[in-house]
C-alpha positions, -999 to 999 in steps of 0.1 A, spaced: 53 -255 -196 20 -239 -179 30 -205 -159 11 -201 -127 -6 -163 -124 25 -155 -95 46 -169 -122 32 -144 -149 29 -114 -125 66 -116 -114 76 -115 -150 61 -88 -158 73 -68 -131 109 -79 -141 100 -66 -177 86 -32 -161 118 -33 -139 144 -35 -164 125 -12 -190 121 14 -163 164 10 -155 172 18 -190 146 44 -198 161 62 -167 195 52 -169 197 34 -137 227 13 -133 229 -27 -116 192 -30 -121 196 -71 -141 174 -95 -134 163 -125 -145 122 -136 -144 133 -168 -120 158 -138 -100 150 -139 -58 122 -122 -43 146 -103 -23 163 -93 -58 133 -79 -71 123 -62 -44 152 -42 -43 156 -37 -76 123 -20 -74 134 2 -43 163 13 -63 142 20 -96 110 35 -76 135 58 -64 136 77 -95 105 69 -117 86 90 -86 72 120 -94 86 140 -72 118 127 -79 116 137 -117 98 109 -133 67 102 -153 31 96 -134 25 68 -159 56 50 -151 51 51 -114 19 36 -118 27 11 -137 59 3 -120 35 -2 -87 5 -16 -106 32 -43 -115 45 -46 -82 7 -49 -64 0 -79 -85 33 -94 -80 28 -89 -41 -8 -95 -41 -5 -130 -55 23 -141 -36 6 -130 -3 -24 -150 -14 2 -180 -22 5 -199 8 48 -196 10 59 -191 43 83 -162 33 54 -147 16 31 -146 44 61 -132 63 59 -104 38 25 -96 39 22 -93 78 1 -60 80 -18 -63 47 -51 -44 52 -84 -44 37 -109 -15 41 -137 -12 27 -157 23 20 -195 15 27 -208 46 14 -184 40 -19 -183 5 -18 -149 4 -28 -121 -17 -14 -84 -4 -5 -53 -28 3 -27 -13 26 4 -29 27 20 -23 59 18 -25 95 4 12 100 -15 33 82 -26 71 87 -60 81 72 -69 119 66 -111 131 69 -110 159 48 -139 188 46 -156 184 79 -181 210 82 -190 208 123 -165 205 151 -189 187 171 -187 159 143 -153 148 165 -169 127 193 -192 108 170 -157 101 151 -137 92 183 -167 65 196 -169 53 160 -132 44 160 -133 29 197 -158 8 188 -139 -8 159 -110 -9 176 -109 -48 188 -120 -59 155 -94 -37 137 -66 -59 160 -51 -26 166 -18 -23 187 -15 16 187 -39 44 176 -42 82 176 -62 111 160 -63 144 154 -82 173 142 -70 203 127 -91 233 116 -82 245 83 -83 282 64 -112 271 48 -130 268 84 -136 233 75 -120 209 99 -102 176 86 -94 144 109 -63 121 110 -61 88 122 -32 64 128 -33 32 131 -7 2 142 -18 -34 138 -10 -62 160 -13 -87 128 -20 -91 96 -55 -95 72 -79 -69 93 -110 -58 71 -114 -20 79 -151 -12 70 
């Protein structure tokens, strides 16, 4: 019987799950690859919990424990299950144009930190920058900072609170 990709990536975060729970000795972690959603998704609260680094655990097993887990959630927000798409409300996308990278946020807020800002006066062009994104961003809240640091560099923080899900941050 063919395996769909979701399919695939939800087993192998139940693999990574349960491997994790022994090799840290985390009790009433069993599941099953067809377990609920809701299952594994606390399963991996309670496991995440101690494979952190600052908790104790390894920097490999975190990452792969969340590498797991983004696949698993990517797919079945791309899936077109109701429940899913429930999930995935506030799933961001931005997009660095002077790295041309792409970054997925999963939640309905992020906060974003400017490091190593070299002019003060730098803040304005920052604030009209972010004004004027604002509607397309679909934000509900906002706020930034700027804080000057030892280094007499100054770094900026912005928060942001979407109305609804899919925005493309570029």
């Amino acid at each position: 019987m063919a395996s769909s990709a979701l399919q695939l990536a939800k087993r192998a975060l139940v693999r990574v799950l349960l491997a994790l729970a022994h090799v840290y000795n985390i009790a009433g972690v069993s599941l099953k690859r067809d377990s609920a959603d809701a299952l594994l998704e606390s399963a991996f609260r309670k496991v995440v919990k101690r494979v952190h680094p600052d908790k104790g655990g390894k920097t490999a097993h975190a990452q792969e424990l969340q590498a797991a887990r983004d696949k698993w959630m990517g797919l079945r927000c791309s899936s077109d299950a109701g429940s899913a798409q429930q999930q995935c409300a506030g799933t961001v996308v931005a997009t660095s144009s002077q790295h041309k990278k792409t970054f997925r946020i999963r939640s309905l807020a992020v906060m974003l930190t400017y490091s190593g800002v070299k002019h003060q006066s730098t803040w304005r062009r920052f604030l009209r920058f972010i004004r004027s994104h604002l509607p397309s961003w679909l934000c509900q809240y906002w706020c930034a900072t700027m804080e000057g640091a030892e280094s007499e560099d100054f770094h900026f923080h912005l928060m942001l609170q979407f109305w609804s899900p899919q925005r493309v941050l570029t």
